[in-house]
C-alpha positions as CSV (number, residue, x, y, z in Angstrom):
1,X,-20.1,-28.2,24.4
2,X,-21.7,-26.2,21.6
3,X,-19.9,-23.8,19.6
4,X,-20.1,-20.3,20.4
5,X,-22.3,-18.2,17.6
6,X,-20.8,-15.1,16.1
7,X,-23.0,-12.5,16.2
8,X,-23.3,-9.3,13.7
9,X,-25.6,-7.4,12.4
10,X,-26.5,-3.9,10.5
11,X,-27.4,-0.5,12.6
12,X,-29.7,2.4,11.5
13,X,-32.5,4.2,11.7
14,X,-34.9,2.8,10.2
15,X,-33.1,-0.1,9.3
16,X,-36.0,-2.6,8.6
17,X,-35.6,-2.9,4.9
18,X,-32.0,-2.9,4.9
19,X,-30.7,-5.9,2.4
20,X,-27.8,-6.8,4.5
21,X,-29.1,-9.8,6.7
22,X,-30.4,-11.2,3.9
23,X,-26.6,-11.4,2.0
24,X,-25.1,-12.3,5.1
25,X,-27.5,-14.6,6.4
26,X,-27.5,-16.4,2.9
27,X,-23.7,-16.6,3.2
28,X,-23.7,-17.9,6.7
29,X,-25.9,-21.0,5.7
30,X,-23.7,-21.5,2.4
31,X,-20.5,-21.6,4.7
32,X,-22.4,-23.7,7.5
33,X,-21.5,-20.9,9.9
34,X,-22.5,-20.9,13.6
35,X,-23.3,-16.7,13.2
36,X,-25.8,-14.7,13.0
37,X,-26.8,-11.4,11.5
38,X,-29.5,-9.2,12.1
39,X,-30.7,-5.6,11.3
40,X,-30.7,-3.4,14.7
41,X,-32.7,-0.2,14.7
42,X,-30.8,2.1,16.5
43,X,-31.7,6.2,17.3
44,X,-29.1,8.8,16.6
45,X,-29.2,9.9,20.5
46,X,-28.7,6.1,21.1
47,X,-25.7,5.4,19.1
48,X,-23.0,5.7,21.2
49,X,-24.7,3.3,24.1
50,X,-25.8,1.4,21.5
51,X,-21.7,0.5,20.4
52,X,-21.3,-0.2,24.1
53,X,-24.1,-2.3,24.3
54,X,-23.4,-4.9,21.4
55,X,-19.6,-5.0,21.9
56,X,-20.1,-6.0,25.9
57,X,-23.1,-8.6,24.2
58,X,-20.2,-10.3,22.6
59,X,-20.9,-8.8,18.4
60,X,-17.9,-9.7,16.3
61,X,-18.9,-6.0,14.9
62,X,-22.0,-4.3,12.7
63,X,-22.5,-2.6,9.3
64,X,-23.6,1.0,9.9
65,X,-25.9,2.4,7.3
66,X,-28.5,6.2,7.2
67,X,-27.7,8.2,9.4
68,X,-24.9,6.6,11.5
69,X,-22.2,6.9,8.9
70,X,-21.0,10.2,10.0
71,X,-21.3,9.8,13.3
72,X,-20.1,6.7,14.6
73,X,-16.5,8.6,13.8
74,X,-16.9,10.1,17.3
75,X,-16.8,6.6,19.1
76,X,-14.0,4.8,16.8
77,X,-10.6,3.5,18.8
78,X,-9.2,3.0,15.7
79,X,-10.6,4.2,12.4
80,X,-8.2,3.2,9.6
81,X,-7.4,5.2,6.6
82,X,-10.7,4.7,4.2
83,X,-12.3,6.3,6.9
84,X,-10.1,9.1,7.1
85,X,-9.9,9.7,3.7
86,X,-14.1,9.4,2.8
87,X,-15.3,10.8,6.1
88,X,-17.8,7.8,7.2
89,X,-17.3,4.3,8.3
90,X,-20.1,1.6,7.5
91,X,-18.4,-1.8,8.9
92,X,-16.9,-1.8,12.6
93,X,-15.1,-4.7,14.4
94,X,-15.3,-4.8,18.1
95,X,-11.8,-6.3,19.4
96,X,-10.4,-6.0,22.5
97,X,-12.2,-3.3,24.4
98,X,-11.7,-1.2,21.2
99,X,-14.2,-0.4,17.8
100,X,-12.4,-0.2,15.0
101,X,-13.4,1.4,11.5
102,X,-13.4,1.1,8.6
103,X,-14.7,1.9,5.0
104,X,-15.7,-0.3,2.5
105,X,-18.2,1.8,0.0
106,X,-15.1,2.1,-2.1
107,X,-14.6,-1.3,-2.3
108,X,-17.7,-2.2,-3.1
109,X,-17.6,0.7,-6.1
110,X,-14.5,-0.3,-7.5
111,X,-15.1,-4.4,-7.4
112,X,-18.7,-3.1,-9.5
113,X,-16.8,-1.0,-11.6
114,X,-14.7,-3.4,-13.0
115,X,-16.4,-6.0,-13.2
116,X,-19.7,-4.1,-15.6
117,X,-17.2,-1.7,-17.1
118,X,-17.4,-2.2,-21.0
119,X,-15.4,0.8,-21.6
120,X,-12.1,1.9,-22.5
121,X,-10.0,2.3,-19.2
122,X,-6.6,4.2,-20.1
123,X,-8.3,7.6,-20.8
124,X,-11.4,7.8,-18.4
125,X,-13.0,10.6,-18.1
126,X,-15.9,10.0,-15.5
127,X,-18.6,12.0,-14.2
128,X,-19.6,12.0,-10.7
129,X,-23.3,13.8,-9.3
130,X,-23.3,14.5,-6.0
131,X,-20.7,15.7,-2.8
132,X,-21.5,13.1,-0.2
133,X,-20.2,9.9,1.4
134,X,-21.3,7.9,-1.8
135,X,-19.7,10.3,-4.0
136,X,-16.1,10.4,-1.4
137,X,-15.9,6.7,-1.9
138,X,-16.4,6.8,-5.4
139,X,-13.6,9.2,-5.7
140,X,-11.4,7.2,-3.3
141,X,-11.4,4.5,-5.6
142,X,-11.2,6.1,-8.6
143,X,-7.8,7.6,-7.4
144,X,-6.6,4.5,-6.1
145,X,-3.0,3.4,-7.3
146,X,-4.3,-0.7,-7.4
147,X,-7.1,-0.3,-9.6
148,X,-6.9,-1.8,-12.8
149,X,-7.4,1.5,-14.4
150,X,-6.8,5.1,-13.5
151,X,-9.5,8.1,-14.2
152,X,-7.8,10.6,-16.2
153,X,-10.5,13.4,-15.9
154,X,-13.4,13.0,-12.3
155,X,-16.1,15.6,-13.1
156,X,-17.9,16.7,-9.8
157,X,-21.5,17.6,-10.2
158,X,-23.1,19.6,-7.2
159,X,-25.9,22.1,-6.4
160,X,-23.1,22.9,-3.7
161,X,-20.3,23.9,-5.3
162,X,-17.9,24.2,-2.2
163,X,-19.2,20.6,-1.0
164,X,-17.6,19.6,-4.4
165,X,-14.5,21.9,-4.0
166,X,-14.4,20.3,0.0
167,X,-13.7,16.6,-1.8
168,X,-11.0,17.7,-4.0
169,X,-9.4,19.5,-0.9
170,X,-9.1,16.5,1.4
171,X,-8.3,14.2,-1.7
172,X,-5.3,16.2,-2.3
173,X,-4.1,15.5,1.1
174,X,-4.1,12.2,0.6
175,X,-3.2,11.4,-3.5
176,X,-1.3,13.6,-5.2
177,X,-3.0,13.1,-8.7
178,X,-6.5,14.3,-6.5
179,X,-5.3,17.2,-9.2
180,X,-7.3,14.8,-11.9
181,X,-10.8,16.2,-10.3
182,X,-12.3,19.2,-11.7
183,X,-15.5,21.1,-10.5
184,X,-17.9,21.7,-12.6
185,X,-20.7,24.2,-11.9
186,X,-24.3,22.3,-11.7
187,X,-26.1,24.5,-14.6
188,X,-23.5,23.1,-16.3
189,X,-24.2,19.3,-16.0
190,X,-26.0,18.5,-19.1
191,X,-22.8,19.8,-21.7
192,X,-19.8,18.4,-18.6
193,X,-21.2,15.1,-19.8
194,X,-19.3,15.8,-23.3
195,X,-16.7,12.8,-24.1
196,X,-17.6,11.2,-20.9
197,X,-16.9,7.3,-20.8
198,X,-19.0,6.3,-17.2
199,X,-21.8,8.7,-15.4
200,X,-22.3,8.1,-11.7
201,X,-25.4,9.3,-9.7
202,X,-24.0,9.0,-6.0
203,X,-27.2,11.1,-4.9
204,X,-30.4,9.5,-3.7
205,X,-32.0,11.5,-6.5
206,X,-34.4,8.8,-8.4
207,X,-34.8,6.3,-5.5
208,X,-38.3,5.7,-4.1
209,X,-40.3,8.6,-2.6
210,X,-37.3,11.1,-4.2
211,X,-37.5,13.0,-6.8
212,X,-36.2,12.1,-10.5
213,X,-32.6,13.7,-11.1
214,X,-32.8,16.2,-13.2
215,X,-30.4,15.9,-15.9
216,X,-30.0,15.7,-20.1
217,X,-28.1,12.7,-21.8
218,X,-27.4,14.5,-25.2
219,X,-24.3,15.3,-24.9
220,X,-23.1,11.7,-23.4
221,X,-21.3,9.5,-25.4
222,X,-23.9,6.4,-26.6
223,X,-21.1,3.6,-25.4
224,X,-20.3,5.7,-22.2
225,X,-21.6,3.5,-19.0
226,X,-24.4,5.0,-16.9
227,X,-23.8,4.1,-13.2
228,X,-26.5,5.0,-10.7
229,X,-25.6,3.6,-6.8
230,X,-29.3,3.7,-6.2
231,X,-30.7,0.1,-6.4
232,X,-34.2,1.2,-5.1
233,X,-35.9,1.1,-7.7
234,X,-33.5,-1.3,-9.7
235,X,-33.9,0.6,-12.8
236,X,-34.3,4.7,-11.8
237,X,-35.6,7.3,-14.5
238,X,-32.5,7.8,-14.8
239,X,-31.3,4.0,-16.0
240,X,-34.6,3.9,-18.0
241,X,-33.3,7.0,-19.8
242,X,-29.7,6.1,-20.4
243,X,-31.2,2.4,-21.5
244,X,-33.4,3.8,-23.9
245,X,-30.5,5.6,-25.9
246,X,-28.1,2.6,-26.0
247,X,-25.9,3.0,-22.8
248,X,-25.0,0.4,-21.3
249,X,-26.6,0.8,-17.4
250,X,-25.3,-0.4,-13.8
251,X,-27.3,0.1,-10.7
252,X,-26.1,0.1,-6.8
253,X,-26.6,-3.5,-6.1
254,X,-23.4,-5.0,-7.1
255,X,-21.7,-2.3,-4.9
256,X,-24.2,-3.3,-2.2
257,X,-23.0,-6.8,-2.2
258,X,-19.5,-6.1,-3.0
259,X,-19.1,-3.7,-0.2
260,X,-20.3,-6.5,2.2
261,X,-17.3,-8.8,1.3
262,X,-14.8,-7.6,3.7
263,X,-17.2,-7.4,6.5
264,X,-18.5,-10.8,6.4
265,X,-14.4,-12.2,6.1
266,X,-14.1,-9.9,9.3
267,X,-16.2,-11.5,11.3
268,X,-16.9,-15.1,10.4
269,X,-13.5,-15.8,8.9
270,X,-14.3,-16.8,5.3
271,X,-14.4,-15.3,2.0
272,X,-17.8,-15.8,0.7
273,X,-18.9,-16.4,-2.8
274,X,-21.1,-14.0,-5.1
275,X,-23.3,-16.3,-6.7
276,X,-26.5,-16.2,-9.0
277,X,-29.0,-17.4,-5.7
278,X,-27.4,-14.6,-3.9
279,X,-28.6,-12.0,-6.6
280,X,-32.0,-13.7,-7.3
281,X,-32.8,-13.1,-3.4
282,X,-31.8,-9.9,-3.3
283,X,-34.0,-8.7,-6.5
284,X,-37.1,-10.7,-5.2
285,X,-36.8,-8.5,-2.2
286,X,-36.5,-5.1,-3.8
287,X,-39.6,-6.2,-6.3
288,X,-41.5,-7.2,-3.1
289,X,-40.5,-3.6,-1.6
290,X,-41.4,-1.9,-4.5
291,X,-45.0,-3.3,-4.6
């Protein structure tokens, strides 16, 4: 009798040149798994047959990427508390009738973090652009007790001001040190980079077929980190800028991979490994898709 394959896979719209099935089918044939996992378009109006249709097809769960994050929350059983707290789910386990959420941007954030942070980590003051999903998670784990290190000072950057003011708000429900973020008004960006030890760019500012984020690196601190989640180009204006001056630069593909961790232990069982082929795939993809 052969042996049943567990299936996953990632839903969006589009989700074509999503990275996902190419980390989890590389760690599927490095684990000699009997799974597989493959990127499923899906259309907003859709989504919620869509859930219904891959649970009943026997999926051990999905990765939700643009523009399901959001809205998936309407059909989760059981969303845990990352979900709760960052407003979006992006892995889902379908158990026993039920879809369960959760969160693991943050995750894949912090893991990135520490592991390219060459900075000093008792007295962080660190500057995040933007008011959405990317930029909850970021907090999230910036405010979490278990870190390694804990933010002193999180600058919020926003054309919106009261999206920024929105974050703080449901923080505070949630950590009482949420007190730690400020709000800083968006003409004000170039001089909030003052003293600054790590800069994040949590918008999609910079990535292909967007426009360059428009900011000034005068006023940040040469050995501060410069942390852009976009990985699409691999180095943005903005790394190429903050590279030219000295910082030392990070872009969104260690959180990428990081953040698929938990899902892949989810659903096939085992902890898989970040290796050196892993990343050498990955790159050769994005060089391809930025040709």
């Amino acid at each position: 009798m052969s042996e049943k394959i567990i299936k996953a896979g990632v839903i969006g719209w589009p989700v074509e040149h999503s990275l996902s099935p190419i980390i989890h089918q590389h760690w599927l044939k490095e684990n000699n798994i009997n799974g597989s996992y493959e990127a499923i378009p899906v259309r907003p109006e859709e989504l919620g047959d869509k859930l219904k249709d891959l649970a009943k097809k026997g999926y051990a769960g999905v990765n939700v990427t643009i523009p399901h994050k959001e809205k998936v929350l309407e059909y989760l059983d059981k969303p845990d508390d990352s979900v709760k707290i960052i407003g979006a789910a992006n892995t889902l386990e379908f158990f026993n009738g039920e879809i369960i959420g959760s969160n693991t941007d943050w995750i894949g954030f912090e893991e990135s973090l520490k592991r390219n942070g060459n900075w000093q980590t008792t007295k962080a003051k660190i500057v995040v652009i933007g008011a959405g999903g990317a930029a909850r998670a970021a907090a999230k784990a910036l405010l979490t007790p278990l870190l390694m290190y804990q933010a002193t000072e999180i600058v919020l950057l926003n054309r919106t001001i009261e999206k920024a003011q929105k974050i703080k708000e449901d923080l505070s429900a949630w950590f009482g040190h949420a007190k730690n973020i400020k709000i800083e008004k968006w003409e004000n960006r170039n001089l909030a980079l003052k003293d600054a030890h790590v800069l994040v760019n949590t918008t999609s500012l910079g990535m292909i077929g967007q426009p360059e984020l428009d900011i000034d690196l005068a006023e940040l601190p040469k050995n501060a980190l410069v942390y852009d989640l976009v990985y699409n180009p691999m180095e943005t204006g903005l790394l190429k800028k903050a590279k030219a001056r000295g910082n030392q630069i990070l872009n969104g593909l260690d959180m990428l991979i990081y953040q698929a961790v938990p899902g892949f232990y989810k659903w096939f069982g085992k902890e898989p490994e970040i290796t050196p082929e892993l990343r050498l795939l990955l790159t050769t993809e994005l060089e391809k898709q930025c040709q």
